[in-house]
C-alpha atoms as one frame of an Amber mdcrd trajectory, in Angstrom:
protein
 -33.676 -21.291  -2.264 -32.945 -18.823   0.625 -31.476 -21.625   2.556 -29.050
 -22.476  -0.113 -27.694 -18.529  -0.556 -27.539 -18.408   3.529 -25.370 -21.499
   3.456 -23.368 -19.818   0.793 -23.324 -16.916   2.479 -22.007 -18.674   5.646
 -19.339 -21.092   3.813 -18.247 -18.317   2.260 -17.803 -16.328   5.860 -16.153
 -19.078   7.607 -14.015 -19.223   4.389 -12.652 -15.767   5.044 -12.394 -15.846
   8.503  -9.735 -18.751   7.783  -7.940 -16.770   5.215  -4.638 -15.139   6.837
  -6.028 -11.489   5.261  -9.068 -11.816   8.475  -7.141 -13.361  11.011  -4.542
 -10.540  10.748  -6.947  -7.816  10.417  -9.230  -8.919  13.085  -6.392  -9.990
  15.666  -5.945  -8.064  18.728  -2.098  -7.520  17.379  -3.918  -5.214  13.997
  -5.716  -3.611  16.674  -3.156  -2.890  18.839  -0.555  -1.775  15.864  -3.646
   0.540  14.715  -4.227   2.332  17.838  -0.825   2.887  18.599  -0.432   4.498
  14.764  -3.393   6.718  15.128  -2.052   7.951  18.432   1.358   8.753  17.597
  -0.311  10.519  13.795  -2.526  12.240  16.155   0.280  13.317  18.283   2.415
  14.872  15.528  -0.637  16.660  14.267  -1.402  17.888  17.750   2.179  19.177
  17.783   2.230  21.375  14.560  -1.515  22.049  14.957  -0.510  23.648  18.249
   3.030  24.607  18.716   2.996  27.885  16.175   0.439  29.599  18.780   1.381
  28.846  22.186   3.790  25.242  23.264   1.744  25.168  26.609  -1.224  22.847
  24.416   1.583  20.056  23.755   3.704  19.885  26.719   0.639  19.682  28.766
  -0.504  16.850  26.703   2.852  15.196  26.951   2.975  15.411  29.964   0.055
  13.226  30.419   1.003  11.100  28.110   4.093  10.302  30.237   1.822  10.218
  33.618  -0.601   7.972  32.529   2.244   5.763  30.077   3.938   5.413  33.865
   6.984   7.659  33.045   8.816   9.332  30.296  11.148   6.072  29.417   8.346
   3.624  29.740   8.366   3.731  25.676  11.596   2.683  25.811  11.456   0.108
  28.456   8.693  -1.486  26.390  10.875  -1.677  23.000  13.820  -3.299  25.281
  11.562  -5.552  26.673  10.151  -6.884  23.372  13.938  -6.622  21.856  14.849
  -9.282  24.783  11.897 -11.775  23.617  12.961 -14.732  21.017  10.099 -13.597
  18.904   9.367 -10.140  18.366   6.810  -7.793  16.506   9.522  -5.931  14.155
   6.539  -4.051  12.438   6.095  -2.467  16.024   9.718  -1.556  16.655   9.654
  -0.334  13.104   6.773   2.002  13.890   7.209   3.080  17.734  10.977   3.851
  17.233  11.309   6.899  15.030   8.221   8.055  16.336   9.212   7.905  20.038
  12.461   9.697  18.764   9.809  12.224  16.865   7.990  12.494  20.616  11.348
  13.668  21.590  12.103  16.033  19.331   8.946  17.693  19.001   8.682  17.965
  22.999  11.984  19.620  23.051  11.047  21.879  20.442   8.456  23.205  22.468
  10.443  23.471  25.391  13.094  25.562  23.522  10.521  28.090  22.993  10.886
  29.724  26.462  14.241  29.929  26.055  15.960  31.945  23.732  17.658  30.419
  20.785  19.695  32.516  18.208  20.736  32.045  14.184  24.054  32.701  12.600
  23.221  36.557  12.782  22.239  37.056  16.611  18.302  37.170  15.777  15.858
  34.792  18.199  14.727  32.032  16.113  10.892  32.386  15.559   8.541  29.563
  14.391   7.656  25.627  15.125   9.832  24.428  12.291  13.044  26.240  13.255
  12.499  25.135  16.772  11.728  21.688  15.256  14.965  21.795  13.216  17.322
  23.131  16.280  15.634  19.607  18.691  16.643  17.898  15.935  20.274  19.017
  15.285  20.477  19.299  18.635  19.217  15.633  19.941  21.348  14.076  16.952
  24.510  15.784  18.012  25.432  16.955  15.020  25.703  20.946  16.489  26.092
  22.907  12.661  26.169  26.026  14.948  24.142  27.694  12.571  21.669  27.966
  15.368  22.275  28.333  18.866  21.047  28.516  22.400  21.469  32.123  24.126
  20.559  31.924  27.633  20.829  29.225  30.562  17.367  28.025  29.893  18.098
  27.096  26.534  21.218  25.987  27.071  20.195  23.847  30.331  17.516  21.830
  27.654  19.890  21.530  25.053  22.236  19.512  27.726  19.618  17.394  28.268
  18.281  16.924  25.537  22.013  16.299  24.195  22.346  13.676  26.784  18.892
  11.616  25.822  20.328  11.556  22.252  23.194   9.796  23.176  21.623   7.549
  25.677  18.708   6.995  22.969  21.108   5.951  20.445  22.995   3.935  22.381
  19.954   1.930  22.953  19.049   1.454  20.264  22.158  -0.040  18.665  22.078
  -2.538  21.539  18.498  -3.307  20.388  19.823  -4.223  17.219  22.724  -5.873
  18.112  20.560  -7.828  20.672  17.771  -8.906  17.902  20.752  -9.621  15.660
  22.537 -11.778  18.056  19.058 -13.479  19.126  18.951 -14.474  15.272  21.902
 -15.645  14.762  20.960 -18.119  18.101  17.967 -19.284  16.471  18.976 -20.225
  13.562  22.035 -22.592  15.262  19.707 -23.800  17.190  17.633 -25.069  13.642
């Protein structure tokens, strides 16, 4: 009788293992797509866990990220790459893009913190979110000018970051236009 229940047992595993639920769960692609979410979670948290007491704990840790990723653009490089490919993961690009662009913002935000950054009335900003809301204003280009850099430190980042936003965005409208255009090939071709 217990021979009967382990070959049940065992049908009924090599039955799941065929079903597309197991092979995408246990594929190195689920694994990959679930490391690289629990990083870039664990990154945000580390950000607003951090940022409110000193922005020395992120940067530093950003700045390993980009040593040990090979660069600060490497991110990038890797969505282009992928963007080039006939088949690509678009659950990936639909993950790693706004949170490289969160990366961004959030590592900016910290930076802005040694400068000094003013509101409307002439009073230095205080606070991770208002520093988080000025990276983002700032890296988007919009500029309300309800907040505003005061000295050549802040002003120096906000070129630069200024600069990234535009380069960012224009890369990533050639990303779509190139998956777009890579569609459009494959389906002449069929």
């Amino acid at each position: 009788m217990e021979n009967k229940e382990e070959s049940r047992l065992i049908k009924c595993s090599h039955w799941l293992a065929k079903t597309r639920f197991a092979q995408f769960a246990f594929s190195s692609e689920f694994r990959i797509r679930a490391s690289v979410l629990i990083f870039i979670l664990f990154t945000h948290l580390f950000y607003w866990a951090t940022a409110w007491y000193s922005p020395w704990p992120y940067i530093v840790f950003m700045l390993f990220g980009f040593w040990f990723s090979q660069g600060v653009y490497k991110p990038w490089a890797l969505i282009i790459k992928q963007s080039s490919q006939p088949v690509y993961d678009s659950a990936m690009l639909k993950i790693s893009v706004p949170f490289i662009i969160l990366n961004y913002i959030a590592l900016f935000a910290c930076l802005y913190m040694f400068g000094s950054v003013v509101d409307a009335s002439g009073n230095e900003i205080q606070g991770t979110w208002k520093h988080f809301y000025f990276s983002t204003v700032t890296l988007t280009t919009l500029g309300y000018g309800n907040i505003v850099p005061n000295d050549i430190v802040a002003e120096v980042i906000a070129t630069i970051q200024s600069i990234i936003g535009f380069m960012g965005f224009a890369v990533f409208a050639g990303i779509v236009a190139s998956i777009a255009l890579k569609r459009v090939e494959l389906q002449d071709k069929n």
